[in-house]
C-alpha positions in Angstrom: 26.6 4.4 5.7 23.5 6.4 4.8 24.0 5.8 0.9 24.8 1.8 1.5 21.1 1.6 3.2 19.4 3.6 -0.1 21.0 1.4 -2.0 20.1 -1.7 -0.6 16.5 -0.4 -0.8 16.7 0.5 -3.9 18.0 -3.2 -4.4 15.4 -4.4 -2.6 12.3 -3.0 -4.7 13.7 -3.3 -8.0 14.2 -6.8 -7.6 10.4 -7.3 -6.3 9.6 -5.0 -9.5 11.4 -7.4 -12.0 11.4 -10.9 -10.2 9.9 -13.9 -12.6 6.4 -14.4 -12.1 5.7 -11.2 -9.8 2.6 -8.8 -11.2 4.3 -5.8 -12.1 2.0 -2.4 -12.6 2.8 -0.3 -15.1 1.4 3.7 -15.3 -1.7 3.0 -17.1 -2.1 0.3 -14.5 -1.7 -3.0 -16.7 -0.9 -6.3 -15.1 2.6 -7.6 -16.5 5.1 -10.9 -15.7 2.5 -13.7 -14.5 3.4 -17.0 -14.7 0.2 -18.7 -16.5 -0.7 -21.9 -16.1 -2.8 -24.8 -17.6 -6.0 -26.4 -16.3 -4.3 -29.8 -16.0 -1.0 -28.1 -13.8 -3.8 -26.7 -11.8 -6.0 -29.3 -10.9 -2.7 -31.6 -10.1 -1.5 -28.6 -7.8 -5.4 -28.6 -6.0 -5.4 -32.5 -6.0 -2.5 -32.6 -3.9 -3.0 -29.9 -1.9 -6.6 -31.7 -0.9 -8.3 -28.9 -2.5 -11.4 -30.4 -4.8 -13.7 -28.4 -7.7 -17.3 -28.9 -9.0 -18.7 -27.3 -11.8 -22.6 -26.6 -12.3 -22.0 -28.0 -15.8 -19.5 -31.0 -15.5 -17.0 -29.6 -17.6 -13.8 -27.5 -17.8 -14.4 -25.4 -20.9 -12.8 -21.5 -20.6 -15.0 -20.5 -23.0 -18.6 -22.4 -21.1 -19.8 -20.3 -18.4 -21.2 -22.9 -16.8 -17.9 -25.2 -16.7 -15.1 -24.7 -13.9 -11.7 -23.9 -16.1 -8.7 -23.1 -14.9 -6.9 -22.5 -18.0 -4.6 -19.3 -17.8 -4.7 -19.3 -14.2 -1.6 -17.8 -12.4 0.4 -19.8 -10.8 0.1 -17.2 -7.6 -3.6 -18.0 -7.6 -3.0 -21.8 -7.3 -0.2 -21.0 -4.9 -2.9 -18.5 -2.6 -5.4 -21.5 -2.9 -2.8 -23.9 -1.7 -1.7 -21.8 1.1 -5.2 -21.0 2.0 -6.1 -24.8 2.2 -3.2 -25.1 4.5 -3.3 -22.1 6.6 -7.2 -22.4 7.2 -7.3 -26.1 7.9 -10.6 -25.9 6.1 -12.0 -28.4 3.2 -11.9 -26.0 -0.3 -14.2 -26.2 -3.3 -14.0 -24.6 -6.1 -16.7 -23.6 -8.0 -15.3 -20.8 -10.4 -11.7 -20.0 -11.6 -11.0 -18.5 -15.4 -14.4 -19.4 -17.3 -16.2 -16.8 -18.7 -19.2 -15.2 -17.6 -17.7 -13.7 -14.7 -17.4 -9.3 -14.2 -14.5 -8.2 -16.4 -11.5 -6.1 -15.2 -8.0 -6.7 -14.4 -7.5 -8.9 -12.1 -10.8 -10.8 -12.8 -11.2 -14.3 -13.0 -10.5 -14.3 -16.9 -7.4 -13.0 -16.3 -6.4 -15.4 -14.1 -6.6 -13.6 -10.4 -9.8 -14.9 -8.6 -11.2 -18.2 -7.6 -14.4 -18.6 -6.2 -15.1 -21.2 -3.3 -18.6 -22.9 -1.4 -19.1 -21.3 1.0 -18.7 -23.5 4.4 -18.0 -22.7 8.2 -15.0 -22.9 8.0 -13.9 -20.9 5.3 -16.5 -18.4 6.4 -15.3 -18.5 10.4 -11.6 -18.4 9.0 -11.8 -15.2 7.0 -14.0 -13.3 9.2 -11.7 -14.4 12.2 -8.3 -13.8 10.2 -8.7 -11.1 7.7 -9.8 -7.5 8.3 -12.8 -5.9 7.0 -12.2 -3.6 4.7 -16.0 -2.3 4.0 -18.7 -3.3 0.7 -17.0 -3.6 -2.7 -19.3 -1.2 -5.1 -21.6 -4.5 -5.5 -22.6 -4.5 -2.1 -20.7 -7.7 -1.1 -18.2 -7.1 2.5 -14.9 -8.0 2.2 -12.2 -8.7 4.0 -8.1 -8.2 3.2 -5.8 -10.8 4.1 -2.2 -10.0 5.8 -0.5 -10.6 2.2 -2.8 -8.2 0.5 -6.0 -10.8 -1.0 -9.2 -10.0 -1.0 -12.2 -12.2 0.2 -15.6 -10.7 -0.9 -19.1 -12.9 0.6 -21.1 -12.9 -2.8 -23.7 -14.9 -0.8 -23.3 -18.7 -1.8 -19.6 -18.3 -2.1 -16.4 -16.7 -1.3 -15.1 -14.6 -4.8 -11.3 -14.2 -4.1 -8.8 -11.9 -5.7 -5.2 -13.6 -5.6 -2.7 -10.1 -6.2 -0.2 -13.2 -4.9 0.2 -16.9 -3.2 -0.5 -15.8 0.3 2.8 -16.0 1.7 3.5 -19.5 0.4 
């Protein structure tokens, strides 16, 4: 009885490890099996979720800082948008996804993991109301940790979001 439950656990996490599309960590800490995507899957997947997206520059261009891309985007970022859009009830803009000129890292926006959003009410009331406060990330911005493990940091003007999934969609 005892070695059919370690089994099934075992089970369990190595097919969360090696499922399609699922951010597995190596040692050294590298990111690994994310399911990109391109700016036009993205902005289809936003569009019909209600979700709408400005950029400062009026373009989409990775490589233009001032342009809104979402080229390279993981799917689980859309996905956490979508799920935020619906969860929240709250009107979403984005106003940064993979372009460069953001801080580098990880699980950064060029890599696919963060979208940043207006800030508004809602969103604001939302997080502060749902999430729990998890302290000032070394930049001085608070944050708060969703249920499914995102973080939300208030950079001022907007919400700067780290998708490590979709939010539970």
């Amino acid at each position: 009885m005892k070695l059919r439950s370690v089994l099934t656990a075992l089970a369990l996490v190595l097919g969360a490890l090696f499922a399609p599309g699922v951010g597995v960590l190596t040692a050294a800490g590298e990111a690994h099996a994310v399911t990109k995507i391109s700016h036009a899957t993205a902005t289809s997947m936003f569009r019909s979720s209600g979700i709408t997206w400005s950029s400062s520059g009026g373009c989409s261009n990775r490589n233009v800082s001032t342009c809104t891309s979402f080229d390279q985007l993981n799917l689980a970022t859309a996905q956490g948008a979508q799920t935020l859009r619906s969860a929240s009830g709250c009107a979403l803009n984005i106003t940064g996804g993979t372009e460069t000129g953001h801080a580098s890292g990880t699980y950064s926006h060029w890599n696919g993991y963060k979208l940043d959003f207006g800030k508004a009410t809602c969103v604001t009331n939302y997080v502060k109301n749902t999430f729990t406060y998890i302290g000032v990330r070394g930049d001085g911005a608070p944050q708060w940790k969703s249920g499914a493990g995102n973080v939300y940091a208030d950079e001022g003007n907007h919400w700067d979001v780290t998708f490590y999934n979709c939010g539970g969609c």
